[in-house]
C-alpha positions as a printed NumPy array, in Angstrom:
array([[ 37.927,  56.816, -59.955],
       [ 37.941,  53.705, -61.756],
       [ 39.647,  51.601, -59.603],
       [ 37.151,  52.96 , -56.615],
       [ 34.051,  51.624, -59.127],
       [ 35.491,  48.237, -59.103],
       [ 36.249,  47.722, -55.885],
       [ 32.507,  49.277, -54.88 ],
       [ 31.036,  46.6  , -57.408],
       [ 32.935,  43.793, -56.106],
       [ 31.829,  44.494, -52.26 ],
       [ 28.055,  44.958, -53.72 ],
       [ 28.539,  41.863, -55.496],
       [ 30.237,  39.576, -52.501],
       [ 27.383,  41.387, -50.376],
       [ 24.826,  39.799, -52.931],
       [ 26.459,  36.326, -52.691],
       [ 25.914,  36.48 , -48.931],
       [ 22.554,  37.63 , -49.067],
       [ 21.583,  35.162, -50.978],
       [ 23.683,  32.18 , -49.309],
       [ 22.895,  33.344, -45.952],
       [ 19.299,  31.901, -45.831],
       [ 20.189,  28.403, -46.955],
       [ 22.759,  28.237, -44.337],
       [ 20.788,  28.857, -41.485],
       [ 18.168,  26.37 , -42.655],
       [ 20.72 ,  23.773, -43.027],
       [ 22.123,  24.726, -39.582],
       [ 18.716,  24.865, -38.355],
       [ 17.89 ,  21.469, -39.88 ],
       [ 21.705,  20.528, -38.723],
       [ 20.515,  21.032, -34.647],
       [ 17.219,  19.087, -34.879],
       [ 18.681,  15.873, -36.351],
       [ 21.071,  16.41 , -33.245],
       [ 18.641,  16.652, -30.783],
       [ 16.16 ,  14.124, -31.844],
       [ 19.312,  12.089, -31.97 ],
       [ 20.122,  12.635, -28.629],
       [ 16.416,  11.953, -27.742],
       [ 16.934,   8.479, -28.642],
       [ 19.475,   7.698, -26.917],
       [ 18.146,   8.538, -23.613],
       [ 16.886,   6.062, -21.51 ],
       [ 12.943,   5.82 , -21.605],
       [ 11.117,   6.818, -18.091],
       [ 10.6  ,   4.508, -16.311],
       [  6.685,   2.981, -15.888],
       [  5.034,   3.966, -12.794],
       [  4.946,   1.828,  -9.502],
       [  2.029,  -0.855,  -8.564],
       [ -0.296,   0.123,  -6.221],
       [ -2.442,  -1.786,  -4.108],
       [ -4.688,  -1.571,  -0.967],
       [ -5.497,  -4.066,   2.18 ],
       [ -9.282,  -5.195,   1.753],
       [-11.353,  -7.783,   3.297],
       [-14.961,  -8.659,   2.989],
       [-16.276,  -9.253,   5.971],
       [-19.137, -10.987,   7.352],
       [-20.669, -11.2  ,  10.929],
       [-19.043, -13.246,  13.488],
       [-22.335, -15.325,  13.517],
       [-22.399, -16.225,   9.911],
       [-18.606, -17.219,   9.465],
       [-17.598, -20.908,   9.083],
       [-15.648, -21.056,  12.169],
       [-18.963, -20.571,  14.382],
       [-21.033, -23.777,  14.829],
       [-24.071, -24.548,  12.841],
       [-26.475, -24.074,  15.558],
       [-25.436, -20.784,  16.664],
       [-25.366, -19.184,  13.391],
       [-29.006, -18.043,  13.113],
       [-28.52 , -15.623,  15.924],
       [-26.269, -12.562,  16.318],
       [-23.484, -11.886,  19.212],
       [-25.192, -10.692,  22.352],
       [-25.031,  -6.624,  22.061],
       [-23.306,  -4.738,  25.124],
       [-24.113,  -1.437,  25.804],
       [-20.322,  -0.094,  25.501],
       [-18.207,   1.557,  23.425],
       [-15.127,  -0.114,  21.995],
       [-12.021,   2.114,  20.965],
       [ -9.402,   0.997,  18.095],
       [ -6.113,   1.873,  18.506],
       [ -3.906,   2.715,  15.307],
       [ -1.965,  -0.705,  14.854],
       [  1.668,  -0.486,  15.402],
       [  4.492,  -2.607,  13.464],
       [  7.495,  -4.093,  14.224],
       [ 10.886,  -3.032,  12.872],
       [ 10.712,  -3.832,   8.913],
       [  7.078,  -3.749,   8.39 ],
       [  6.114,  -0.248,   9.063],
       [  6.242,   0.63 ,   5.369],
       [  4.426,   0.89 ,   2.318],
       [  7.121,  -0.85 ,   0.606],
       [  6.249,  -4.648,  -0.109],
       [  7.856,  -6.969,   1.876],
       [  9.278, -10.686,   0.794],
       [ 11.605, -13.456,   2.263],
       [ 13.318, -15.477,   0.528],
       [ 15.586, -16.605,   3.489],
       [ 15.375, -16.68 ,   7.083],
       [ 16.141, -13.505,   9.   ],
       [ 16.809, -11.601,   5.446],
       [ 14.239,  -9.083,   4.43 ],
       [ 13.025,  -7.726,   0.714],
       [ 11.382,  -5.205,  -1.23 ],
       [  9.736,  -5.284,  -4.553],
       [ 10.974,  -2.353,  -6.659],
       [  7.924,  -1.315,  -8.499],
       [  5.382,  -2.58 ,  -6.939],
       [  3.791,  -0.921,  -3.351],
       [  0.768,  -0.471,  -0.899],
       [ -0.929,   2.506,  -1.331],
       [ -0.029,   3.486,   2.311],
       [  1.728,   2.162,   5.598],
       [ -0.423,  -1.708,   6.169],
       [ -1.141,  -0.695,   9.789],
       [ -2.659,   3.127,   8.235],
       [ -5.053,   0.598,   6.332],
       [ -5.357,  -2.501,   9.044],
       [ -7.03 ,   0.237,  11.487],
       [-10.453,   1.278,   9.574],
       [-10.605,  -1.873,   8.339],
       [ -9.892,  -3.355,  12.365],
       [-13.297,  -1.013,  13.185],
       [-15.669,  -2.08 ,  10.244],
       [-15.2  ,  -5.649,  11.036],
       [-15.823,  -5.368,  15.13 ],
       [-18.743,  -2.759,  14.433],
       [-20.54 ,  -5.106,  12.431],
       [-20.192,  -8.073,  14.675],
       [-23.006,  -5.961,  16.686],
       [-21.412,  -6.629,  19.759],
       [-20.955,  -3.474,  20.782],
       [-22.999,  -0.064,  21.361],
       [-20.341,   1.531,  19.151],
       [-16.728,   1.109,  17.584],
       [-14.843,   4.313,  17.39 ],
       [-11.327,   4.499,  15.931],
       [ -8.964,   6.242,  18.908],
       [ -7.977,   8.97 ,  19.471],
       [-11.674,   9.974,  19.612],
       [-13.844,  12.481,  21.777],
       [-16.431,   9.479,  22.791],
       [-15.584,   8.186,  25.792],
       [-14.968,   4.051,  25.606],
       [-14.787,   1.316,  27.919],
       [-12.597,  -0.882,  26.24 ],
       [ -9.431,  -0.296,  23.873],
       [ -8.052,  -2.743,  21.263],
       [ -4.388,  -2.693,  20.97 ],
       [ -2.623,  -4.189,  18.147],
       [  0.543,  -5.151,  16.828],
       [  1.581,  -6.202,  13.092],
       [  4.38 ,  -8.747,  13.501],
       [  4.958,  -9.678,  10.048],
       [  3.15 ,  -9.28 ,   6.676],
       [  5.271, -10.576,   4.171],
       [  5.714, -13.028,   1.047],
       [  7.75 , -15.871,   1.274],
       [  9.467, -17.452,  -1.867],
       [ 11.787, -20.007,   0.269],
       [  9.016, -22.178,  -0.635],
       [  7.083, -22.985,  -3.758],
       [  3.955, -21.518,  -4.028],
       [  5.045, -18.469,  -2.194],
       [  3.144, -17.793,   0.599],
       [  1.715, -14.908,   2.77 ],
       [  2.1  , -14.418,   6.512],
       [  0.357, -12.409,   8.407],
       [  0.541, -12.247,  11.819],
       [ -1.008,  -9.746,  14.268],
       [ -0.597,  -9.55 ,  18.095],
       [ -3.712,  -8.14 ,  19.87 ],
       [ -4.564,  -6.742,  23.715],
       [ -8.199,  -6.262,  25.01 ],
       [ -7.645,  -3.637,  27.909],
       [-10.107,  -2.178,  30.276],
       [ -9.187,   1.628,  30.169],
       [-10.419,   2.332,  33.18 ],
       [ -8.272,   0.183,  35.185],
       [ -5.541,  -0.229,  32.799],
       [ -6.271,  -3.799,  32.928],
       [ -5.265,  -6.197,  30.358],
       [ -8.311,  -8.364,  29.696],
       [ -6.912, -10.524,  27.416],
       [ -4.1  , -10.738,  24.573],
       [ -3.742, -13.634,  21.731],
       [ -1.556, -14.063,  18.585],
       [ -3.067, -14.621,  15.244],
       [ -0.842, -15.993,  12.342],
       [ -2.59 , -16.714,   8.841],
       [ -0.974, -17.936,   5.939],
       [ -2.439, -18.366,   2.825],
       [ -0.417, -19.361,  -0.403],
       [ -0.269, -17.541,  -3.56 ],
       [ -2.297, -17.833,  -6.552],
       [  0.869, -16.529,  -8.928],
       [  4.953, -16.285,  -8.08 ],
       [  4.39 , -11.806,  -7.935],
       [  3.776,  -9.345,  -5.905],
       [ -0.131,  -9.302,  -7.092],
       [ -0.144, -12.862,  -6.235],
       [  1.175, -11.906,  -2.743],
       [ -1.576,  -9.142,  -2.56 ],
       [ -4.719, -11.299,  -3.29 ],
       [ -2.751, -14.196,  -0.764],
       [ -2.732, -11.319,   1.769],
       [ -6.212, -10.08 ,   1.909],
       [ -7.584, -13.684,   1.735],
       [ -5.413, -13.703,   4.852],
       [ -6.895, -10.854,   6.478],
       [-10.762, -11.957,   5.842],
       [ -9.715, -14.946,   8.038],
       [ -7.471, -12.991,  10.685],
       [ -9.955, -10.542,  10.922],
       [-13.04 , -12.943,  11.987],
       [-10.872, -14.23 ,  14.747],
       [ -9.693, -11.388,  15.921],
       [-13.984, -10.131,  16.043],
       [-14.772, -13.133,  18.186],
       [-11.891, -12.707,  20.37 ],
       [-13.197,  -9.363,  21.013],
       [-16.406, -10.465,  21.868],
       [-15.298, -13.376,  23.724],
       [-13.076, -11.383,  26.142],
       [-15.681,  -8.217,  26.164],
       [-17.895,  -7.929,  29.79 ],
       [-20.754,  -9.693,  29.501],
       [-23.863,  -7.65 ,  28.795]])
């Protein structure tokens, strides 16, 4: 009976230690895992920062009032004809129909900036911007962007042939060059077509360097391209 006492007192006692152990242990094991994991937290990489964005723009003023139109003819607008011209969406040749960034730093070798983008395709932003600057040249009854459900006279095709950065010489420089058809939809007739390269160089050796050389660029390309439209365009 004895012996049974002391062996029921030493389990209540080892059962005691335990109890009273136990806590501390899981609180050290506890504290144990979080030094673990916030040391594996440091040793991951950080994320990596987001990309560059940027977007085509060009301010553009009427064909009348740009410096490429003699003095004497500035004072009055483009004759108005009573048509309706239709913008087609811009294609691109092989390389440029992406939002990546294009640059050059070699001939016949094409680049990409890493984090740094347009915010869409250049010919998805060329086309609106295409129609704001031939609509407010006033030569026309109305500018629509195609496909559209008003019925037009004329269509302006266009092609991007390059829009890209070039660092083979110093400043880098942007080229942009666009290939454009004036057709007669009716007769399928090609009116006219022209070739317009700009080149403008950049301000700083990046890719937001490249984007303020390329939309300086585009304000030029874009007030030829207007009077070629309304040089080609039936008469009133």
């Amino acid at each position: 009976m004895t012996s049974n006492n002391t062996a029921w007192r030493a389990r209540r006692g080892a059962f005691a230690r335990f109890a009273a152990v136990a806590p501390a242990a899981a609180t050290l094991a506890s504290a144990l895992a979080m030094s673990l994991l916030g040391g594996c937290s440091t040793l991951l990489p950080p994320p990596p920062p987001p990309d560059n964005i940027y977007l085509l723009e060009a301010r553009v003023a009427p064909v009348s009032s740009s410096a490429s139109t003699p003095a004497d003819a500035r004072s009055a607008p483009p004759p108005k004809r009573d048509l309706v011209l239709a913008v087609s969406m811009p294609r691109a040749r092989a390389g440029f129909d992406t939002a990546q960034m294009v640059w050059v730093r070699q001939a016949h070798g094409l680049e990409v900036y890493s984090r740094n983008r347009w915010a869409d395709t250049p010919t998805r932003m060329l086309a609106p911007l295409l129609a704001q600057a031939l609509e407010r040249s006033g030569a026309f009854h109305a500018v629509v962007q195609a496909p559209s459900a008003v019925s037009a006279v004329l269509r302006l095709d266009t092609e991007l042939i390059r829009l890209q950065q070039d660092f083979s010489v110093r400043p880098s420089r942007v080229q942009f060059t666009l290939n454009a058809q004036l057709i007669d939809i009716g007769t399928r007739r090609v009116i006219a077509s022209a070739e317009f390269d700009e080149t403008e160089n950049a301000a700083t050796e990046d890719a937001y360097g490249g984007v303020r050389a390329a939309n300086l660029a585009l304000e030029r390309l874009l007030v030829r391209l207007t009077a070629f439209c309304t040089e080609h365009a039936p008469p009133p």
